[in-house]
FIMIGU-587748 format. One record per residue (C-alpha): x, y, z; residue in three letters; residue number from 1. Coordinates in steps of 0.1 Angstrom, whole numbers, plus 5000, padded with zeros to 4 digits. Layout:
REM FIMIGU-587748
+------+------+------+-----+-----+
|   px |   py |   pz |  aa |   i |
+------+------+------+-----+-----+
|    X |    Y |    Z | ALA | NUM |
...
+------+------+------+-----+-----+
REM end
This chain:
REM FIMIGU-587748
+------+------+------+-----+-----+
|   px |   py |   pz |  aa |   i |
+------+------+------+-----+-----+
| 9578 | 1083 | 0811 | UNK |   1 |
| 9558 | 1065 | 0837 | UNK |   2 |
| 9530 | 1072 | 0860 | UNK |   3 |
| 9543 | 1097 | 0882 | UNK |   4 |
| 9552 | 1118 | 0860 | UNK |   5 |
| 9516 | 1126 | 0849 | UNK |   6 |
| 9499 | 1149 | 0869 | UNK |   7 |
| 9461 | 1160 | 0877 | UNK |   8 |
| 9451 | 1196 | 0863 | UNK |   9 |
| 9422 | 1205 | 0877 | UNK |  10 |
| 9398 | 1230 | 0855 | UNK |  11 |
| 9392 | 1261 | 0864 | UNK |  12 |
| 9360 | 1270 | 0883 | UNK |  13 |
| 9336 | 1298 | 0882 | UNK |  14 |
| 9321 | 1292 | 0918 | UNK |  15 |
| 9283 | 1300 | 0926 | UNK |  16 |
| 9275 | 1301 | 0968 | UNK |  17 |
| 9238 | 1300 | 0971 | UNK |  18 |
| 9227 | 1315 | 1004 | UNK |  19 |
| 9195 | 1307 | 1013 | UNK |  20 |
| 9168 | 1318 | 1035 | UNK |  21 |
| 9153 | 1286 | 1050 | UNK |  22 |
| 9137 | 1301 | 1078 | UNK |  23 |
| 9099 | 1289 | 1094 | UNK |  24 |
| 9086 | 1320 | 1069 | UNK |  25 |
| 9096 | 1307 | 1039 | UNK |  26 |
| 9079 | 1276 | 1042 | UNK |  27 |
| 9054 | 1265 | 1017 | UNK |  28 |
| 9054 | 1281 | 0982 | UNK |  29 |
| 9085 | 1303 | 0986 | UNK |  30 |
| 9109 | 1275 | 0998 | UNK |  31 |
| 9096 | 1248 | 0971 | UNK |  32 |
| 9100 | 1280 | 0939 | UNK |  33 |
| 9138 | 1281 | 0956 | UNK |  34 |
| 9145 | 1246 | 0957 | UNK |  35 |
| 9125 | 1246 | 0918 | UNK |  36 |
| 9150 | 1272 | 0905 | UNK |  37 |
| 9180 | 1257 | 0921 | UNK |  38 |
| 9169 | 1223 | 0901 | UNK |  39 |
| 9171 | 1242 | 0869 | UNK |  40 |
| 9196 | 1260 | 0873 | UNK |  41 |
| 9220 | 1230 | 0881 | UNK |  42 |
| 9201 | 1209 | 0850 | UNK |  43 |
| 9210 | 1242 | 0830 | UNK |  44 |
| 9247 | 1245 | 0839 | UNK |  45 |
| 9252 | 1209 | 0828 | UNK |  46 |
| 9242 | 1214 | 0795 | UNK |  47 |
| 9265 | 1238 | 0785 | UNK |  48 |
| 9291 | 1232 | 0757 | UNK |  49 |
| 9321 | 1254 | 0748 | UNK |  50 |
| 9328 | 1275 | 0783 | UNK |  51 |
| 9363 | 1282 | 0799 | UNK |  52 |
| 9363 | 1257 | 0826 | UNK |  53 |
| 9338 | 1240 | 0849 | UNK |  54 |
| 9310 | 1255 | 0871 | UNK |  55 |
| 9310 | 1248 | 0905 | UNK |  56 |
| 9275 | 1256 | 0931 | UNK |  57 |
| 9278 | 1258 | 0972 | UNK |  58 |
| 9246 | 1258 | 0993 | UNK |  59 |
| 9241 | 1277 | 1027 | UNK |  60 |
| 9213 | 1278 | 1043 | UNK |  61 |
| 9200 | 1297 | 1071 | UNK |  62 |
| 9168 | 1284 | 1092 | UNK |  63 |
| 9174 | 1285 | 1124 | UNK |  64 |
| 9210 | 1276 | 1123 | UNK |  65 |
| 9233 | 1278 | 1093 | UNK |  66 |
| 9243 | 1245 | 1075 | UNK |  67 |
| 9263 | 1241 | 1044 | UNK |  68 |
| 9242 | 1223 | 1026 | UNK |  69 |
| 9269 | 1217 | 0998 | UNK |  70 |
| 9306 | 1227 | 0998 | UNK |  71 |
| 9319 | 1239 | 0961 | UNK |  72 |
| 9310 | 1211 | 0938 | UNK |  73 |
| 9309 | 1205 | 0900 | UNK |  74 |
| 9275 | 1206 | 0884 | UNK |  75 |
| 9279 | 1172 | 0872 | UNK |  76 |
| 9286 | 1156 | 0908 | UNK |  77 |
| 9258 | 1174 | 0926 | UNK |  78 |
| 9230 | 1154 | 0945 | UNK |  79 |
| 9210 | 1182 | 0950 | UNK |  80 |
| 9184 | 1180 | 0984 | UNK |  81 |
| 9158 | 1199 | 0986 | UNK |  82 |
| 9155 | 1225 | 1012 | UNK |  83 |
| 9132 | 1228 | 1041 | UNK |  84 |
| 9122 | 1261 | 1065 | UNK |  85 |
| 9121 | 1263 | 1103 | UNK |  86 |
| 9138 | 1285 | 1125 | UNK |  87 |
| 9150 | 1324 | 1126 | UNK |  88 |
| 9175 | 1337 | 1101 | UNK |  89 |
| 9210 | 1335 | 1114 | UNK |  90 |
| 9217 | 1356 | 1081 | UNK |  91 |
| 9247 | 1373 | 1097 | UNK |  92 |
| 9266 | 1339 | 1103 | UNK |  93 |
| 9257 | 1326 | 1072 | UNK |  94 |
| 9276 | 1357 | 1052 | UNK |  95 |
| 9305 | 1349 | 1078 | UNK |  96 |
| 9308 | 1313 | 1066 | UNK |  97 |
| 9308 | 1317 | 1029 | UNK |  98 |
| 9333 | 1348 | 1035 | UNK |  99 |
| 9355 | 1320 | 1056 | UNK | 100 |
| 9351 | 1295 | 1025 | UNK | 101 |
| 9361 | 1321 | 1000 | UNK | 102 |
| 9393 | 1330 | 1016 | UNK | 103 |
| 9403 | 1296 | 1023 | UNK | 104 |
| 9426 | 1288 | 0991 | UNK | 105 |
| 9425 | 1249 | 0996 | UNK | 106 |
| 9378 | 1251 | 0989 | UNK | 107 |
| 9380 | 1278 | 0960 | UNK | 108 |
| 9420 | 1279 | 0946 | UNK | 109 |
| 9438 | 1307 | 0932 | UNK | 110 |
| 9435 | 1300 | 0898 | UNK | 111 |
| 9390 | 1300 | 0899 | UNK | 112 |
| 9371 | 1328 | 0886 | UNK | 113 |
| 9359 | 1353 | 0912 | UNK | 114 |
| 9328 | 1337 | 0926 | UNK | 115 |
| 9296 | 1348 | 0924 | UNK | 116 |
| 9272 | 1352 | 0959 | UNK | 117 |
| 9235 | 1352 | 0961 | UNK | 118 |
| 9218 | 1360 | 0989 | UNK | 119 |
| 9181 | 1355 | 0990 | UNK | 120 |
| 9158 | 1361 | 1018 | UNK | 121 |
| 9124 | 1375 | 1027 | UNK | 122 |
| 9125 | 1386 | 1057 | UNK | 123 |
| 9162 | 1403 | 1084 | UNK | 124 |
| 9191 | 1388 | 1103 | UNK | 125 |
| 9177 | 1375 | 1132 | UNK | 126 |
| 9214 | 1380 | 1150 | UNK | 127 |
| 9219 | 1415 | 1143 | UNK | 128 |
| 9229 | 1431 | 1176 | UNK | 129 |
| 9206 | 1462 | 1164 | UNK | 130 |
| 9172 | 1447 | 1157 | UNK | 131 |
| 9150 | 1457 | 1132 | UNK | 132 |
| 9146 | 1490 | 1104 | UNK | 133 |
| 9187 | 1493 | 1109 | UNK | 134 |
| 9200 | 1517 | 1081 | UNK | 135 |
| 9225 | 1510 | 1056 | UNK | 136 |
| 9251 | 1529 | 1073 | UNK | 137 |
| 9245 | 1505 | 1102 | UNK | 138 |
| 9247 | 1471 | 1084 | UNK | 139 |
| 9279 | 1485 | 1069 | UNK | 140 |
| 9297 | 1481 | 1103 | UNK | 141 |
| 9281 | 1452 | 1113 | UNK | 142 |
| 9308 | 1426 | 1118 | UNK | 143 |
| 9299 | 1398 | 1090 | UNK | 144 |
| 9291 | 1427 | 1064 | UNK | 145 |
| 9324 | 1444 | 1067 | UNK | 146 |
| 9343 | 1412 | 1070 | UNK | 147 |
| 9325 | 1403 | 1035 | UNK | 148 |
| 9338 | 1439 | 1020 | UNK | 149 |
| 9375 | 1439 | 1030 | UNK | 150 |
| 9386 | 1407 | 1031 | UNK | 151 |
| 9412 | 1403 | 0996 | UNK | 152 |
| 9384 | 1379 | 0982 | UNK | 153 |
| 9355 | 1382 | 0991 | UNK | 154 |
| 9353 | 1417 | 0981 | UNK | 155 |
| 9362 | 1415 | 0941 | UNK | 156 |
| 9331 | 1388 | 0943 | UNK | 157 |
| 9300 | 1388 | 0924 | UNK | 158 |
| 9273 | 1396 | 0945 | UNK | 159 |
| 9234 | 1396 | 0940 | UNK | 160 |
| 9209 | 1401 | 0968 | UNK | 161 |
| 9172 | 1390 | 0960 | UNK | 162 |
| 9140 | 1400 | 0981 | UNK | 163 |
| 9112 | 1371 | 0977 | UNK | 164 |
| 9087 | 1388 | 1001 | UNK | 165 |
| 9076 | 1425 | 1005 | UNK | 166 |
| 9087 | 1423 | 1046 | UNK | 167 |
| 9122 | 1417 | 1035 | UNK | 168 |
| 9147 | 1441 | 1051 | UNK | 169 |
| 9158 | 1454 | 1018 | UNK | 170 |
| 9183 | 1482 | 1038 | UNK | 171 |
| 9209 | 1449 | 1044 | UNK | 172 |
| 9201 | 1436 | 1009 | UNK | 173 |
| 9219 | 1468 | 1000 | UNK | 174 |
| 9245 | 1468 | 1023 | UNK | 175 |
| 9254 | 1427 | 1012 | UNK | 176 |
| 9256 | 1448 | 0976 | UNK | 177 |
| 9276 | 1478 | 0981 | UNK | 178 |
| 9281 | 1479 | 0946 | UNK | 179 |
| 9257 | 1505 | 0935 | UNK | 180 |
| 9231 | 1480 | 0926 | UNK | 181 |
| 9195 | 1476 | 0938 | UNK | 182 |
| 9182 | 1442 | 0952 | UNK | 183 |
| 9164 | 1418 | 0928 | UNK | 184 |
| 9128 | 1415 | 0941 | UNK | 185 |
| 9105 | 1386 | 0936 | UNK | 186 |
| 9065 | 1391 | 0946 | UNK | 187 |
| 9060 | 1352 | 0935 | UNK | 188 |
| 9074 | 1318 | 0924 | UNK | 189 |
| 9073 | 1326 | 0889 | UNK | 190 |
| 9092 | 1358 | 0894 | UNK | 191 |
| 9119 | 1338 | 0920 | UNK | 192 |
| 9122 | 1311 | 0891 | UNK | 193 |
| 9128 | 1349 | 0864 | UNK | 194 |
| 9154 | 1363 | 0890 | UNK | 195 |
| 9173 | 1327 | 0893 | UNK | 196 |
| 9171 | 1322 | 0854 | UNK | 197 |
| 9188 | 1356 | 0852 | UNK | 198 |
| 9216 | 1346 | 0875 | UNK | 199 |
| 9221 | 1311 | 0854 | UNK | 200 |
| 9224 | 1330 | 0821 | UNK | 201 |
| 9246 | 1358 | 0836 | UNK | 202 |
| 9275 | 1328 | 0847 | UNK | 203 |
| 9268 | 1314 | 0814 | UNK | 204 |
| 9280 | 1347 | 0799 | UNK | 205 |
| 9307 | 1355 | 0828 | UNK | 206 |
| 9323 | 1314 | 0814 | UNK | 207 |
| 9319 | 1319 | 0773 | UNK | 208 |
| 9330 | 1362 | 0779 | UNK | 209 |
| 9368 | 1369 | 0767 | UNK | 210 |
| 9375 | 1381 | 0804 | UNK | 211 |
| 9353 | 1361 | 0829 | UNK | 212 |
| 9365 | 1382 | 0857 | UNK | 213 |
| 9349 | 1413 | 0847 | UNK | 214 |
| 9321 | 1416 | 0870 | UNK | 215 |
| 9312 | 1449 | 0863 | UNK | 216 |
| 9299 | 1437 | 0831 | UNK | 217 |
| 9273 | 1419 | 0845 | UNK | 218 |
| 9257 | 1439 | 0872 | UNK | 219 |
| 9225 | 1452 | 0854 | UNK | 220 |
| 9193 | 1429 | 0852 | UNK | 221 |
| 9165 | 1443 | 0837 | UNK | 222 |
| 9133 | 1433 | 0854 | UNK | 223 |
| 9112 | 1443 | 0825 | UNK | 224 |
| 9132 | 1415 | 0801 | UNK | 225 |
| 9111 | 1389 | 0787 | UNK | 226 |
| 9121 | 1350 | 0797 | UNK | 227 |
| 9137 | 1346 | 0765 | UNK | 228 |
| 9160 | 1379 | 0767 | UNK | 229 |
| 9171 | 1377 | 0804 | UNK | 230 |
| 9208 | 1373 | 0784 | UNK | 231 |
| 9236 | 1394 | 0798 | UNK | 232 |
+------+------+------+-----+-----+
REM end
C-alpha cells in the first residue's frame, strides 16, 4: 500500500459563530467582559477529554462595519484577538454573513453538528430600514432575519441571543430566536462571563450527549443556577 492510498478524515465539528456587538457603546467594561469570556471559553473547550469530534469557534463582529474576525477554526489553532468598539451596529449584515457561511458546505461540511449562533448586543441594528421599537412581527420580515429562518441550515441551528445592556432592543433578540425562548440578559460583566459559561457547558453537553443534534435539549438556561450548576 503506499502513500496515496491513505487519506485525511477530518473530525467532525460542532461549530460555535460568535456574533458580536463591537459598536462605540460597548466600549469599556462591556467589550473587555466579552473578549474575558471568549478567552475562557476557548481555554475551556481545549481541555476537554472524551467528546465526539472537535469544536470549532467563528467570530463576527459588528462596529461599524462587519468583519469576520475568525472563519470556523479548531480550539486548539485559535489566536484569539481581542475585540475593540467603534461604530454603529450593522447587526443585520452581520446575521447575513454567518447565514452565507453556514450554507456554504466547503466552511462548515455536511457531516458537522448543527452549529450553534450567539448573538450578543446591547443596543438595535443600526441598518434596519424601520428604525427603532420595530415589533417582532416586523423583524420577522426583515430580509437578514428571514433569510436566517428558511434557509435548509441555518434554520435547524442553535441559536442564543443575549442582552448585555438594559437599552438593548430585546423585540429582534426574539425574532434572531424564534424558537420559543427568551433572550439571555446580562446587567454586568460578571453576569456576561455566567451567560457565556452557560453556553461553554451547553456545547460541552451537545459533544459528550448520545445525539449531539438534538437542540431542543438544550434550550433552557436557568438564570437563577449557581456557577457550579450552570450544566445542561
Amino acid at each position: 500500500m503506499g502513500l496515496n492510498d491513505f487519506t485525511i478524515t477530518k473530525e467532525r465539528a460542532l461549530p460555535i459563530f460568535i456574533l458580536a456587538d463591537s459598536s462605540g457603546s460597548m466600549d469599556g467594561v462591556k467589550i473587555q467582559a466579552v473578549n474575558k469570556a471568549i478567552q475562557d471559553m476557548i481555554a475551556t473547550l481545549r481541555n476537554v477529554d472524551d467528546i465526539r469530534g472537535v469544536f470549532e469557534i467563528s467570530i463576527i463582529t459588528f462596529g461599524g462595519k462587519v468583519l469576520i474576525q475568525q472563519y470556523p477554526t479548531n480550539v486548539d489553532e485559535i489566536i484569539f484577538e481581542e475585540l475593540t468598539a467603534d461604530g454603529k451596529t450593522p447587526m443585520g449584515e452581520a446575521i447575513s454573513v454567518v447565514t452565507n457561511i453556514i450554507e456554504d458546505r466547503g466552511i462548515v461540511h455536511s457531516k458537522d453538528y448543527l452549529p450553534t449562533i450567539v448573538l450578543l448586543s446591547d443596543g438595535y441594528p443600526t441598518d434596519f430600514p424601520g428604525g427603532q421599537n420595530a415589533s417582532i412581527e416586523e423583524y420577522l420580515k426583515w430580509k437578514p432575519i428571514e433569510k436566517l429562518h428558511s434557509m435548509p441550515r441555518s434554520s435547524k441551528c442553535l441559536r442564543v441571543a443575549m442582552s448585555v445592556d438594559d437599552g438593548t432592543d430585546l423585540n429582534m433578540l426574539k425574532a434572531f430566536l424564534n424558537n420559543g425562548t427568551k433572550p439571555m440578559t446580562a446587567s454586568d460583566a460578571n453576569e456576561i462571563s455566567k451567560l457565556f459559561k452557560w453556553i461553554t457547558m451547553s456545547t460541552i453537553s451537545r459533544m459528550t450527549s448520545v445525539n449531539p443534534d438534538d437542540i431542543q435539549s438544550f434550550l433552557k438556561f436557568d438564570s437563577n443556577a449557581e456557577d457550579d450548576e450552570i450544566l445542561i
